[in-house]
KOLLOBA-698914 format. One line per 4 residues: number of its first residue (from 1); their letters; for each residue z, x, y of C-alpha. Coordinates in nm, 2 decimals, always signed. Example, Ala and Ser with C-alpha at 12.3 -4.5 7.8 and 13.67 -1.06 7.14 Angstrom:
2
1	AS	+0.78,+1.23,-0.45 | +0.71,+1.37,-0.11
This chain:
275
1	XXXX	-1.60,+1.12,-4.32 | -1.55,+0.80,-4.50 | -1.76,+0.59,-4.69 | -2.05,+0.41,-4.48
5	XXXX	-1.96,+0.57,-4.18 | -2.17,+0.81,-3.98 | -2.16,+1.07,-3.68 | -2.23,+0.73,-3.44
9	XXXX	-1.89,+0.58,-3.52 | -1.74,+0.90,-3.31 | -1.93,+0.75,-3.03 | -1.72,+0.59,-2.71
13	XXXX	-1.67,+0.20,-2.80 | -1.84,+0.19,-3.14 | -1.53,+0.08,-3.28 | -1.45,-0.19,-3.06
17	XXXX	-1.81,-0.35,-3.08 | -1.80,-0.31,-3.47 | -1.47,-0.47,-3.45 | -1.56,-0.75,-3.23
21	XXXX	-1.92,-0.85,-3.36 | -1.76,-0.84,-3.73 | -1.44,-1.05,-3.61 | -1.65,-1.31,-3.42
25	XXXX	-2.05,-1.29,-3.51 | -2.20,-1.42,-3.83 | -2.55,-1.36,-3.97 | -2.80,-1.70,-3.92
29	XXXX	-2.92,-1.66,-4.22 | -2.60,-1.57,-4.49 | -2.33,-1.58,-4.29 | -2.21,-1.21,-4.35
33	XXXX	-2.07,-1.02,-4.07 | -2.29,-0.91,-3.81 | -2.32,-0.52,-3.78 | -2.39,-0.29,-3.51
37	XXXX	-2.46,+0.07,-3.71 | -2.80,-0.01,-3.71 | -2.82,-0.11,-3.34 | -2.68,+0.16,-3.26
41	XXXX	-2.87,+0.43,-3.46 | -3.17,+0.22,-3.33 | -3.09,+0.28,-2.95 | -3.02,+0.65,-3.06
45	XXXX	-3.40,+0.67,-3.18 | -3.49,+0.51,-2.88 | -3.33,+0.75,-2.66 | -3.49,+1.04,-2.86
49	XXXX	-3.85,+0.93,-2.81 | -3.81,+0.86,-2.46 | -3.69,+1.22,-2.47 | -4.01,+1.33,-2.66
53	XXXX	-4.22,+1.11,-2.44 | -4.08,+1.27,-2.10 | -4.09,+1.64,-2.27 | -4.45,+1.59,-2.31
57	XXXX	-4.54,+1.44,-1.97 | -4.36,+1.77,-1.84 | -4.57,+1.99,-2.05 | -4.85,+1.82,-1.92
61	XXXX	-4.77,+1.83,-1.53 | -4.62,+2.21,-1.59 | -4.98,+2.28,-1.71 | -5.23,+2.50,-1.47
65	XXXX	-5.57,+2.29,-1.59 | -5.39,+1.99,-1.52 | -5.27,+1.91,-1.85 | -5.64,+1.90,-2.04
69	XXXX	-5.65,+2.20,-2.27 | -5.33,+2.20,-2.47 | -5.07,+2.56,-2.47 | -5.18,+2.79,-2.77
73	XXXX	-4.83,+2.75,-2.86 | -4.66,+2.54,-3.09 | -4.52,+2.28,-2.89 | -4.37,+1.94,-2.92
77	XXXX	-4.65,+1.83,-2.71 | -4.91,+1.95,-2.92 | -4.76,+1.84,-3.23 | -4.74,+1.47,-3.07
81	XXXX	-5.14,+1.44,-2.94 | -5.24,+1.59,-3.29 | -5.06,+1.33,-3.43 | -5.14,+1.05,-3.19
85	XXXX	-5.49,+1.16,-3.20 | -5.51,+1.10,-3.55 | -5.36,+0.77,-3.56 | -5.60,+0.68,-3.26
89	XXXX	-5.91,+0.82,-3.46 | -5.84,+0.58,-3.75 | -5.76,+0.28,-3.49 | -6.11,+0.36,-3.40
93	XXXX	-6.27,+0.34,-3.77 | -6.04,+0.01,-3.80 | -6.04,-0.20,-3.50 | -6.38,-0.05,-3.31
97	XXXX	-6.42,+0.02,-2.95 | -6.11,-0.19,-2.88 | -5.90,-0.02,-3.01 | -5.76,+0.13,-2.66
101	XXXX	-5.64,-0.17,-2.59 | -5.37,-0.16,-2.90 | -5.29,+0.21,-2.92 | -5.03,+0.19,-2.67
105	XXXX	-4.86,-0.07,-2.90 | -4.88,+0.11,-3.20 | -4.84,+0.46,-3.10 | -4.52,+0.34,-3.02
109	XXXX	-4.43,+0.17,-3.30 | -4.54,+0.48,-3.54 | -4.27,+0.74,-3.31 | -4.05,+0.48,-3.34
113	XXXX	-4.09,+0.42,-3.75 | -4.14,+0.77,-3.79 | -3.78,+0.91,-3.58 | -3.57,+0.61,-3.72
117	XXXX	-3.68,+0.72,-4.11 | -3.64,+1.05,-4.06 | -3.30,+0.99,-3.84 | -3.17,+0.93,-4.16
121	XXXX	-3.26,+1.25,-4.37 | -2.99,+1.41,-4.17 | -2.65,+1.43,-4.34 | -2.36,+1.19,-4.16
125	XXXX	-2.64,+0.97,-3.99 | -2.78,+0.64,-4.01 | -3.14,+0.53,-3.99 | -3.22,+0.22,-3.88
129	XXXX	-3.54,+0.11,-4.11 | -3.27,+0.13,-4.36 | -3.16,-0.20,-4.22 | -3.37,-0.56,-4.36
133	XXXX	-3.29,-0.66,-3.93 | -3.46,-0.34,-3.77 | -3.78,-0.36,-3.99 | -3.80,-0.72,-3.96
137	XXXX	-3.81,-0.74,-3.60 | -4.09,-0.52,-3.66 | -4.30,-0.69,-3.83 | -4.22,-1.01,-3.66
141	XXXX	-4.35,-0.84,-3.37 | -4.64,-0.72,-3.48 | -4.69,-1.07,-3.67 | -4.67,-1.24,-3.33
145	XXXX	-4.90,-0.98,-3.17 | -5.16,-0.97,-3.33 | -5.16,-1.36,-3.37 | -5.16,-1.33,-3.00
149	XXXX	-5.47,-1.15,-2.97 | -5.64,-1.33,-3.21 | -5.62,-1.65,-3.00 | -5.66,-1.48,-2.64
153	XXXX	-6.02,-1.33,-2.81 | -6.11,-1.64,-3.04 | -5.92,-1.91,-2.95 | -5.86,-2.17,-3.11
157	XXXX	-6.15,-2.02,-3.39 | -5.87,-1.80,-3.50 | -5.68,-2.08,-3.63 | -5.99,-2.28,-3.78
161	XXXX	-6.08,-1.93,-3.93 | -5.83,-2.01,-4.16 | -5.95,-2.31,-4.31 | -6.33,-2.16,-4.26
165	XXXX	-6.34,-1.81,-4.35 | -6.74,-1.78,-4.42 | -6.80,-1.97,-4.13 | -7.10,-2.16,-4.29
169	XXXX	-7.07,-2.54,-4.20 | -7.00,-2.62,-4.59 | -6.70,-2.41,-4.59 | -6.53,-2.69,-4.43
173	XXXX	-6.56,-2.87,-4.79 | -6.30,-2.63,-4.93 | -6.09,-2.63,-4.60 | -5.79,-2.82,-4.75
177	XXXX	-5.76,-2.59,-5.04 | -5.81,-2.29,-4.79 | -5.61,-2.33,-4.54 | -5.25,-2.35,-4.71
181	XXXX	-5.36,-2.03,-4.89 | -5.44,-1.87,-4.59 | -5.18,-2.05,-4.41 | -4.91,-1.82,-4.71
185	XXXX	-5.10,-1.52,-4.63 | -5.05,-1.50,-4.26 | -4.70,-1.60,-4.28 | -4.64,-1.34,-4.60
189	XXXX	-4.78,-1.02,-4.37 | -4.41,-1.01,-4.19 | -4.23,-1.06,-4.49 | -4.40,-0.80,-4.66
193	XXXX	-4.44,-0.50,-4.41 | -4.06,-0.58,-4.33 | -3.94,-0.57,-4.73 | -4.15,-0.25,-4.80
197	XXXX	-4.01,-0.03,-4.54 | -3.66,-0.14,-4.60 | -3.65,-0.08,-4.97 | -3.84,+0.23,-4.93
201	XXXX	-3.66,+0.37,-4.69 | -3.33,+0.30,-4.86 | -3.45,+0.43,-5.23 | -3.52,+0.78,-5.04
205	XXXX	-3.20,+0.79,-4.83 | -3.02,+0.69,-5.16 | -3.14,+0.93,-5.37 | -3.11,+1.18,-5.09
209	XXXX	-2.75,+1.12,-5.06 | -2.68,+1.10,-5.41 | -2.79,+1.48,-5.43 | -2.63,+1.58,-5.16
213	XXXX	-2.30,+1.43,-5.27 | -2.34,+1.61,-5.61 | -2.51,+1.98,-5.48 | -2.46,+2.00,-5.12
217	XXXX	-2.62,+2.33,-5.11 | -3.00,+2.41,-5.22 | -3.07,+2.19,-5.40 | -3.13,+1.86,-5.21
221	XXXX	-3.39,+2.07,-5.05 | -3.67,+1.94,-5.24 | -3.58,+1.59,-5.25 | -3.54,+1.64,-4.81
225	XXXX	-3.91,+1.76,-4.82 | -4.00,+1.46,-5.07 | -3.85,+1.26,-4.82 | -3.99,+1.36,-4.51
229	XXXX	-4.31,+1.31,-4.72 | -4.17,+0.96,-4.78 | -4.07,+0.88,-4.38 | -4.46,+1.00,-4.31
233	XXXX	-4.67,+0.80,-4.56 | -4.43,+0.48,-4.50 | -4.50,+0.47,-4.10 | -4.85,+0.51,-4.22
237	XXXX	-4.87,+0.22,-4.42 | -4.69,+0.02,-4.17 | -4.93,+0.15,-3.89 | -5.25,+0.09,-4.10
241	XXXX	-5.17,-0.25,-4.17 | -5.09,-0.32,-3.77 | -5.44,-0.21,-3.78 | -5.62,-0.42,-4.01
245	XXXX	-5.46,-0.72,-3.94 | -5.53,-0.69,-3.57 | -5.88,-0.55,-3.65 | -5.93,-0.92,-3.84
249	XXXX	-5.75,-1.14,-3.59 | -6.00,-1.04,-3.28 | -6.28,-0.98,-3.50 | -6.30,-1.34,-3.61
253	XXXX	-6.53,-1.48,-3.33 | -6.81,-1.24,-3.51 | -6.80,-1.36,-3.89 | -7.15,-1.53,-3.99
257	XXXX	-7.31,-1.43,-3.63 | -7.52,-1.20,-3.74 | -7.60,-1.45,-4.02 | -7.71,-1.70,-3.77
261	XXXX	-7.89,-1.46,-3.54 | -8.11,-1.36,-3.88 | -8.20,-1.71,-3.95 | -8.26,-1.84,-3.62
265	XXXX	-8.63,-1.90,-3.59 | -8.65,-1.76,-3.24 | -8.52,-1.43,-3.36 | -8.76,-1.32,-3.64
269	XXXX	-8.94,-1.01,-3.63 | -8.62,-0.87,-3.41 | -8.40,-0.61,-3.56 | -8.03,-0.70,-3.60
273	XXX	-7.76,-0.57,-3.38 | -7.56,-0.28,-3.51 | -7.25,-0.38,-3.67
């Protein structure tokens, strides 16, 4: 197999896409070639957790309690609501009682982080979180929803939240100095959670290949275990950071009211909600 290509340039058209999208397609931002290996690989992990997804919803139906108590077995089914359940217990600790609402969203995003890094510990295949475009979209999507949220629960208090973040009325004093920092933060979160899966993800792969190249046999087994140790903790941190920043985009509305509610004359000698 030659240098930079992978199993998915065997498959029916590759070629001719490749061909065409580097012959007339240029990247907005440098002008290189446009490339389709990671599109590809993409719909490839796509494919595979719809798989996973409609394996499960078969174990489910196949099941004579109706799908409540999982098979004693191991099965892929179990291994997904273990996992799932997990992720939703921390979305819980995170966001609050909520947190329903935004587990489909990043359930989906965590079996789609999670295949597309570990796509690539196979030998001969690509993974698309190696690409700067694939983990980018990500992150710009998760940038735009949770920036959503924040003003269909706060309105337009999620914006002023960023020139007010104690929510007292003299924070507005230090609003213009606020705001542009704030203003960089938001706008850094994409940037960020995009750059750190990308370069993780292709330090592992790298080193991963470089062993394999040398010792195919044995001895890349440690660094494939390191690896899959690697694919884990990076959808994690991806995940968890969804989390927070969606757990402080609709939380907003409730910075300094439990301040108020202490100090308000008509509510002394109550005891304060429960956080």
């Amino acid at each position: 197999m030659e240098h930079g290509s992978t199993w998915l340039n065997f498959l029916p058209g590759f070629a001719q896409i490749q061909h065409y999208l580097q012959t007339q397609q240029k990247g907005v931002l440098f002008g290189n070639a446009a490339a389709f290996q990671h599109v590809a690989a993409a719909l490839v992990v796509a494919i595979i957790v719809l798989w996973l997804g409609m394996t499960t919803r078969g174990d489910i139906k196949k099941a004579k309690d109706g799908g409540i108590v999982p098979e004693p077995r191991i099965s892929i089914r179990n291994l997904i609501e273990m996992a799932l359940e997990a992720l939703y217990g921390q979305m819980q600790t995170i966001i609050g009682k909520e947190a329903r609402r935004y587990f489909p969203v990043i359930s989906m995003l965590a079996l789609f982080i999670f295949t597309s890094n570990v796509i690539g510990l196979f030998p001969g295949m690509s993974s698309p979180t190696d690409n700067w475009n694939t983990t980018f979209a990500c992150s710009i999507f998760v940038f735009l929803y949770y920036n959503f949220h924040g003003l269909r629960v706060n309105g337009m208090a999620h914006i002023a939240h960023m020139a007010n973040p104690t929510g007292m009325w003299w924070g507005w004093f230090l609003a213009p100095l606020m705001f542009p920092i704030e203003l960089v933060s938001h706008v850094a979160r994409p940037f960020s959670l995009g750059v750190r899966l990308a370069a993780n993800m292709m330090g592992d792969h790298a080193v991963l290949t470089a062993f394999l190249g040398l010792v195919p046999i044995l001895v890349p087994l440690p660094f494939m275990v390191l690896g899959l140790m690697v694919c884990s903790i990076q959808t994690l941190v991806f995940c968890l950071l969804s989390m927070i920043y969606i757990g402080l985009a609709v939380q907003e509305a409730h910075h300094g009211d439990d301040h108020a509610h202490a100090h308000h004359p008509e509510n002394e000698g109550r005891a304060a909600p429960a956080v």
